[in-house]
Biopython code that builds the backbone (N, CA, C, O; Angstrom):
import numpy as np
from Bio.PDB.StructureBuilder import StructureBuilder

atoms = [
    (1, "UNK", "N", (88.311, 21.469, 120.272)),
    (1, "UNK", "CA", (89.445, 21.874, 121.079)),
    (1, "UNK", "C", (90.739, 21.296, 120.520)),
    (1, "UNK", "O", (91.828, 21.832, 120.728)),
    (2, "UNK", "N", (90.563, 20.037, 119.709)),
    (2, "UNK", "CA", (91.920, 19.089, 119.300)),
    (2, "UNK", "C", (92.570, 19.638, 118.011)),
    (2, "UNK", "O", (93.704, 19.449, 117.572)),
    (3, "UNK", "N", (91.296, 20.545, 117.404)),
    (3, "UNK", "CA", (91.818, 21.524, 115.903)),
    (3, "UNK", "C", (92.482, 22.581, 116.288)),
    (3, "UNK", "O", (93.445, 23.054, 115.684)),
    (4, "UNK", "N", (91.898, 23.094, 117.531)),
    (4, "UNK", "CA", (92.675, 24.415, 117.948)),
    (4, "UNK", "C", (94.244, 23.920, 118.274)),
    (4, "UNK", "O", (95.195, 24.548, 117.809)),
    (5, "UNK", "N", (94.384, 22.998, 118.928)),
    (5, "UNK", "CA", (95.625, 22.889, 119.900)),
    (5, "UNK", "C", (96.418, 22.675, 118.175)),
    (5, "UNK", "O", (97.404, 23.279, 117.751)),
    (6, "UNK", "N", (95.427, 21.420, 117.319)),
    (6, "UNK", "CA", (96.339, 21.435, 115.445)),
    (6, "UNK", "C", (96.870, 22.772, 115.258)),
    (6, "UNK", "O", (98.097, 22.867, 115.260)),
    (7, "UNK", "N", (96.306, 23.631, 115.125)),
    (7, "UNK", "CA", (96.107, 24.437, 114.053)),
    (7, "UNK", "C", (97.218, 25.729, 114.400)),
    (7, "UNK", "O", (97.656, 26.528, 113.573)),
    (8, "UNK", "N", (97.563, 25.675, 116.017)),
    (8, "UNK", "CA", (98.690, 26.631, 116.380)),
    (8, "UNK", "C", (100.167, 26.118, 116.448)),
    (8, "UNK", "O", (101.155, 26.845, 116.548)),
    (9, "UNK", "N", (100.163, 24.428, 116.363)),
    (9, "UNK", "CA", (101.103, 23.610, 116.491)),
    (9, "UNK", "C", (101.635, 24.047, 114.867)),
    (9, "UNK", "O", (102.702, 24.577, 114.556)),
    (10, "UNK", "N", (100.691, 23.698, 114.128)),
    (10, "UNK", "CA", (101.026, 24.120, 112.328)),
    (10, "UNK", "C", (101.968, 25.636, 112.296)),
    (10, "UNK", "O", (103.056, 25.987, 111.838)),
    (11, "UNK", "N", (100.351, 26.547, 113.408)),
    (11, "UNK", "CA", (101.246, 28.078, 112.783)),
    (11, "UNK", "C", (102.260, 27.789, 113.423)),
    (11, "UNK", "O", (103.227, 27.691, 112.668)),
    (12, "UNK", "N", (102.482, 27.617, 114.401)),
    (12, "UNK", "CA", (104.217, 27.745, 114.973)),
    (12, "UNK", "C", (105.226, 26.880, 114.295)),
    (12, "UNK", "O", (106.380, 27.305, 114.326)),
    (13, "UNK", "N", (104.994, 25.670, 113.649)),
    (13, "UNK", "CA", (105.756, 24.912, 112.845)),
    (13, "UNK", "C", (106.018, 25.823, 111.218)),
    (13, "UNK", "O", (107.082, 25.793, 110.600)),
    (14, "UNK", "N", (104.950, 26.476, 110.842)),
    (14, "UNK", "CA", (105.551, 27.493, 109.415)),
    (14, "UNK", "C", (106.009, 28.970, 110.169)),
    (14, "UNK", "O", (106.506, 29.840, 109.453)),
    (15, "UNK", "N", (105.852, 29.185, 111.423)),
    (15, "UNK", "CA", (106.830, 30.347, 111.758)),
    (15, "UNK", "C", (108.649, 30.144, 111.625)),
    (15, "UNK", "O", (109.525, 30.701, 110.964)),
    (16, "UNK", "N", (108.612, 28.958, 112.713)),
    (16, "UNK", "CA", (109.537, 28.421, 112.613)),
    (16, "UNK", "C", (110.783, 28.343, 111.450)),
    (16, "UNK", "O", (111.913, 28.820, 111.341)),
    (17, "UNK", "N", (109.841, 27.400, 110.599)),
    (17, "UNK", "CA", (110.287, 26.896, 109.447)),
    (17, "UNK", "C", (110.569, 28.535, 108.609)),
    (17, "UNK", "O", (111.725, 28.546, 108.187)),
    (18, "UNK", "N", (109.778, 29.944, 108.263)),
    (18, "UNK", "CA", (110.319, 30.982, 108.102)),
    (18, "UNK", "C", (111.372, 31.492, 108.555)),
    (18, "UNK", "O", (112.182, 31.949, 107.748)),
    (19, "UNK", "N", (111.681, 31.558, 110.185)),
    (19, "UNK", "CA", (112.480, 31.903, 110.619)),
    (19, "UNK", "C", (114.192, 30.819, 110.491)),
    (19, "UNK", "O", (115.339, 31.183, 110.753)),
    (20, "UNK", "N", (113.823, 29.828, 110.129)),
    (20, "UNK", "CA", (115.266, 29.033, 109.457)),
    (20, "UNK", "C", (115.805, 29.668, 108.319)),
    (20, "UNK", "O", (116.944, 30.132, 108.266)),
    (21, "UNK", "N", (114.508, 29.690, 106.895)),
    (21, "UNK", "CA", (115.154, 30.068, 105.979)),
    (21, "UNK", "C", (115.352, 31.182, 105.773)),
    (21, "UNK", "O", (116.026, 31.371, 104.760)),
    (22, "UNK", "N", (114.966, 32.306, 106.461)),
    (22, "UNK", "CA", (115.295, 33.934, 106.388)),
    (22, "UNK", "C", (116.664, 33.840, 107.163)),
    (22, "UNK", "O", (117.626, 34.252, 106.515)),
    (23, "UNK", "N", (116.915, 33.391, 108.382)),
    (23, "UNK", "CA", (118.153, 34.014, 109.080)),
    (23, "UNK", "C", (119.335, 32.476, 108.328)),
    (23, "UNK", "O", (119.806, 31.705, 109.164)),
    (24, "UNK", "N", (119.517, 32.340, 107.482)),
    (24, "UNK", "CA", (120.419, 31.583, 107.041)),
    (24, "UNK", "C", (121.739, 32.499, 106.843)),
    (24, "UNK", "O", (121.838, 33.726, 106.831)),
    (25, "UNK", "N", (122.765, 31.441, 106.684)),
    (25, "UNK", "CA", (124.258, 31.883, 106.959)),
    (25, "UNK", "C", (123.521, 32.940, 105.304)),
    (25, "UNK", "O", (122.477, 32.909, 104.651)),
    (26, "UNK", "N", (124.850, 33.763, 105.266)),
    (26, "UNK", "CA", (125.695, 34.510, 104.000)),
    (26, "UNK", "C", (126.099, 33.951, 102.995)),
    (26, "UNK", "O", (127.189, 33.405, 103.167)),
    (27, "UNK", "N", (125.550, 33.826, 101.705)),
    (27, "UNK", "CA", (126.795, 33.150, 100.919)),
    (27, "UNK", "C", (127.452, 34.137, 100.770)),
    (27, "UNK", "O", (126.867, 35.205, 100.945)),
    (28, "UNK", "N", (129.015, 34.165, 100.364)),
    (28, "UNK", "CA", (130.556, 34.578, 99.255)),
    (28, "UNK", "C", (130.132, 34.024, 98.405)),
    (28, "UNK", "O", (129.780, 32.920, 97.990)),
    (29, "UNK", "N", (130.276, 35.554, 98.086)),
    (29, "UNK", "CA", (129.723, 35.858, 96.171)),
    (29, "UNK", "C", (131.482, 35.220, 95.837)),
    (29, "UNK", "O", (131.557, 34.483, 94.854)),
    (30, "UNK", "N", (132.474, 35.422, 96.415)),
    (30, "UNK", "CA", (133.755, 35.162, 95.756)),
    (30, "UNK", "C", (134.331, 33.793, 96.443)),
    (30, "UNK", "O", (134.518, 33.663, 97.653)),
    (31, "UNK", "N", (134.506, 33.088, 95.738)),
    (31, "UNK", "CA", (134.846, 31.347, 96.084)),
    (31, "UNK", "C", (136.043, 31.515, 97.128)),
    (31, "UNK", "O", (136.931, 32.331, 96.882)),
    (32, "UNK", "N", (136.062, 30.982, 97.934)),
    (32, "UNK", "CA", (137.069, 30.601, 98.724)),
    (32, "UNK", "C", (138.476, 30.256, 97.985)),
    (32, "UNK", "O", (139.400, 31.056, 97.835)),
    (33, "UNK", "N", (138.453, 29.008, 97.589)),
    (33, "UNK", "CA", (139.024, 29.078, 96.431)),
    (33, "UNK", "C", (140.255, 29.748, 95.703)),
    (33, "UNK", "O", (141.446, 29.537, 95.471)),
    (34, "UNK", "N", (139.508, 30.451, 95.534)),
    (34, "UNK", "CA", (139.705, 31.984, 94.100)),
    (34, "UNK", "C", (140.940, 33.124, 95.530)),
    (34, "UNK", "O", (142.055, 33.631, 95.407)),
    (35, "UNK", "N", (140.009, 33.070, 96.630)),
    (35, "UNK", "CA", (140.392, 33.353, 97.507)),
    (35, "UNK", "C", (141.942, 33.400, 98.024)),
    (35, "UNK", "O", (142.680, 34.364, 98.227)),
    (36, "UNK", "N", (142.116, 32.261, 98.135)),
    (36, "UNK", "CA", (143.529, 31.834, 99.142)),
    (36, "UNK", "C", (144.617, 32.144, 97.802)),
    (36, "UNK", "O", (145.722, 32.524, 98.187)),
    (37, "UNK", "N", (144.495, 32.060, 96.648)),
    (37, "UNK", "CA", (145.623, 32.087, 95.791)),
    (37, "UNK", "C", (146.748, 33.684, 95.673)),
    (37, "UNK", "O", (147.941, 33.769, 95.380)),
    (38, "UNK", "N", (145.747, 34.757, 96.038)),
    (38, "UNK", "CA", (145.761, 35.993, 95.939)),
    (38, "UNK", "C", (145.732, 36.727, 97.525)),
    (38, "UNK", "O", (145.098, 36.345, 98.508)),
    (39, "UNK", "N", (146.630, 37.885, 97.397)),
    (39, "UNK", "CA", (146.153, 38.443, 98.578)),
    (39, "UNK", "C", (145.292, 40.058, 98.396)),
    (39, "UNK", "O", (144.851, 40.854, 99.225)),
    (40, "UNK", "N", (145.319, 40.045, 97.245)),
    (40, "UNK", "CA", (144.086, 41.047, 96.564)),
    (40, "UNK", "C", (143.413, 40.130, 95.404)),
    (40, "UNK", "O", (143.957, 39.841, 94.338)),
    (41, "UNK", "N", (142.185, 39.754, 95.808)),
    (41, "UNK", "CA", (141.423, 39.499, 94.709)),
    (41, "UNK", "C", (141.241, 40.158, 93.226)),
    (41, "UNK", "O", (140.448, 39.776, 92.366)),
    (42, "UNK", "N", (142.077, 41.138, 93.143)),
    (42, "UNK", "CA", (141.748, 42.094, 91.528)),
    (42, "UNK", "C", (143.096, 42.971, 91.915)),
    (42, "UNK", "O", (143.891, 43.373, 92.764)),
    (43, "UNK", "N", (142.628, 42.910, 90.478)),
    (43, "UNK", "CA", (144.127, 43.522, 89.661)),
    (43, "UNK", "C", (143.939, 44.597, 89.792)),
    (43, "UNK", "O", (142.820, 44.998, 90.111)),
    (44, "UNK", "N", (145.406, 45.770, 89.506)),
    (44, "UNK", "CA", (145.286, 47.124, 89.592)),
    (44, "UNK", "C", (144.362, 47.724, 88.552)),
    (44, "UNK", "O", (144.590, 48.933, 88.609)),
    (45, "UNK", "N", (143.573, 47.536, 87.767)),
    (45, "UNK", "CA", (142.593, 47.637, 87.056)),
    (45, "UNK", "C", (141.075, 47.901, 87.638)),
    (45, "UNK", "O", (140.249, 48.794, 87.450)),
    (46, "UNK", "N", (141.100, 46.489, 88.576)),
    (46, "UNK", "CA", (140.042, 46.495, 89.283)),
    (46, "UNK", "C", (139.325, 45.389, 88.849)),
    (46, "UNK", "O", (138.218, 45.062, 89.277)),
    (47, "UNK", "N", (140.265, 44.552, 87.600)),
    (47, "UNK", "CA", (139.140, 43.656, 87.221)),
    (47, "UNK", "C", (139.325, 42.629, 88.204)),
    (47, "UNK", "O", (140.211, 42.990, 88.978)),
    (48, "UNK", "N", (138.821, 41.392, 88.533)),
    (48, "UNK", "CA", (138.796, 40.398, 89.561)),
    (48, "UNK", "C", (139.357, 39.169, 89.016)),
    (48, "UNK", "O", (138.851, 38.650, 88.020)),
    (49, "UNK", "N", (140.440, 38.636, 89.647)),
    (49, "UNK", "CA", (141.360, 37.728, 89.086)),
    (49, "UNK", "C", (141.523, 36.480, 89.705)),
    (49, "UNK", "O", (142.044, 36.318, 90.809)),
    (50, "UNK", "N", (140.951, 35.371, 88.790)),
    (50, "UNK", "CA", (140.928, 34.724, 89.425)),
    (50, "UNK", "C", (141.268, 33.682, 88.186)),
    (50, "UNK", "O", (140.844, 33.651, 87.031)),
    (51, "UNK", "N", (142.500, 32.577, 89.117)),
    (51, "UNK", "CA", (143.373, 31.253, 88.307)),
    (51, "UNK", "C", (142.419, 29.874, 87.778)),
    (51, "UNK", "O", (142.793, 28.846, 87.213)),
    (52, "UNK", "N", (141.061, 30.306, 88.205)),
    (52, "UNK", "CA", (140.620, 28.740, 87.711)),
    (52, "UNK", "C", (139.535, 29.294, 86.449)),
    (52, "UNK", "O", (139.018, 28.616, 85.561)),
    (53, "UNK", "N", (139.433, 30.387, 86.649)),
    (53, "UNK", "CA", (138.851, 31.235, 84.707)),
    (53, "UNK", "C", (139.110, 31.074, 83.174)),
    (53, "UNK", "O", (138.537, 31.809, 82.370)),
]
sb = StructureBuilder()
sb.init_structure("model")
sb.init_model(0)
sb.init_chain("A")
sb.init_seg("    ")
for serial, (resi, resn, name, xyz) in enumerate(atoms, 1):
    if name == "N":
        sb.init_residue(resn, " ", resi, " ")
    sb.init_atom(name, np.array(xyz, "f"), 0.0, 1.0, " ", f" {name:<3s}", serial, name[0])
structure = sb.get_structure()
């Protein structure tokens, strides 16, 4: 009975632990950074411009 009560404590501890690292924040692919210097990130080109390159 003391393996059973183990053994669902585990599954719910690696559900868990799935459900942290799947719903994690978003990274920005584009640095913050890079960000604030510009109020369009890219040039009339389209290429992406950024001052610390």
């Amino acid at each position: 009975m003391k393996s059973l009560f183990v053994n669902r404590c585990l599954a719910l501890l690696v559900v868990c632990a799935a459900l942290l690292f799947a719903w994690g924040d978003v990274a920005q692919a584009y640095p913050y950074y890079a960000q604030s210097n510009y109020d369009s990130p890219r040039e009339a080109t389209g290429k992406i411009v950024c001052a610390n390159c």
